[in-house]
C-alpha positions as CSV (number, residue, x, y, z in Angstrom):
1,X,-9.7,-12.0,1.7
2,X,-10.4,-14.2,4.2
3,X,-12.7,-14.4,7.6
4,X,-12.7,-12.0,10.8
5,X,-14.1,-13.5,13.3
6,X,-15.3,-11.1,16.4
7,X,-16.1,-12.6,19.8
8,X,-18.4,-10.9,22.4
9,X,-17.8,-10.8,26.0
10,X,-19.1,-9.4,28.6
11,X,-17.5,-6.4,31.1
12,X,-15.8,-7.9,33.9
13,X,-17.1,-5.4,36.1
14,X,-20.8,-5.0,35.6
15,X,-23.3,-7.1,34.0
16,X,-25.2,-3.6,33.2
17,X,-22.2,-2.6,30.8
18,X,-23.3,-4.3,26.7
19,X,-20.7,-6.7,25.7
20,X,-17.7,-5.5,24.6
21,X,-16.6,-7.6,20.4
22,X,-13.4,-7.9,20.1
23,X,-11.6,-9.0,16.9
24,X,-8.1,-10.7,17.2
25,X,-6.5,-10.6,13.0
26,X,-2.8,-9.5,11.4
27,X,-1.5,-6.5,11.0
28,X,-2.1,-5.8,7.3
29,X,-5.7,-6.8,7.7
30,X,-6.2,-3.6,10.2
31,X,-7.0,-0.8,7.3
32,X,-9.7,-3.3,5.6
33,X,-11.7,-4.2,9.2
34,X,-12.0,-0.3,10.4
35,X,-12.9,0.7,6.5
36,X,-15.6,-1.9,6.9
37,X,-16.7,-0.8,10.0
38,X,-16.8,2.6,9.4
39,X,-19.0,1.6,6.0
40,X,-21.5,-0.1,8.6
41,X,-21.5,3.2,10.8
42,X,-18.9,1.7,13.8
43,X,-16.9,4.5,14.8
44,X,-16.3,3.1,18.3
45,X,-13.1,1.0,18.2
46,X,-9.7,0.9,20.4
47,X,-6.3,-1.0,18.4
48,X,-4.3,-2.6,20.6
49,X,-1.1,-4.7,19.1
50,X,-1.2,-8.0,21.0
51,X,1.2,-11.4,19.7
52,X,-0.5,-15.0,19.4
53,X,-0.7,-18.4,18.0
54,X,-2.7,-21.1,17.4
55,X,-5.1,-20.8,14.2
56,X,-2.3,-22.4,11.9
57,X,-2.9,-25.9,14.3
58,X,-0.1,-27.5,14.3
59,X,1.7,-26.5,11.2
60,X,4.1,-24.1,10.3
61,X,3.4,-20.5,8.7
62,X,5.8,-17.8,6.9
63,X,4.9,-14.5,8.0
64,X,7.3,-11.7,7.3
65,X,10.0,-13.5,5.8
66,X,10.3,-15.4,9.2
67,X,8.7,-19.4,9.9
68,X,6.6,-19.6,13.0
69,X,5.6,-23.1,14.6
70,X,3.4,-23.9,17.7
71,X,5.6,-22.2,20.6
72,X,6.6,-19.2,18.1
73,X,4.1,-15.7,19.0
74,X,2.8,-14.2,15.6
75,X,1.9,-10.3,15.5
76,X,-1.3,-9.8,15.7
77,X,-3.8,-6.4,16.3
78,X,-6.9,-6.9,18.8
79,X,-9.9,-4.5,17.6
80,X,-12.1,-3.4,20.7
81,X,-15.7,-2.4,19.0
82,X,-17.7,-0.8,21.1
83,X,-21.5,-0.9,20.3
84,X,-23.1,1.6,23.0
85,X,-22.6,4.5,25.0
């Protein structure tokens, strides 16, 4: 299926606060990541629908029936984990 990567940063308010992953994939990839994560025991997660580009590097991408290029904002879901209380 492909590769999801999650990057970890920290709160911007409090170094006593964990760090918060955070996943950035598309749409259709949504019910696979929380069905994984809930196999592994993470219940914690916020969705939030955010737009982006810049993984395809350059070159253009179909998505949706529509061609995207450099300047062009993809749909996209960010996945807040949260990994303690």
């Amino acid at each position: 299926m492909g590769t999801i990567i999650i990057l970890f940063s920290s709160h911007p308010s409090s170094s006593q606060h964990p760090p918060l992953p955070q996943a950035i994939f598309r749409p259709w990839r949504l019910p696979f990541v929380v069905d994984t994560l809930s196999k592994y025991g993470i219940r914690g997660l916020t969705n939030t629908p955010v737009k982006g580009v810049g993984v395809q590097g350059g070159s253009r991408e179909r998505y949706g029936g529509t061609e995207f290029g450099l300047t062009n904002l993809v749909d996209k879901e960010k996945l807040d984990i949260v990994v303690s209380r």
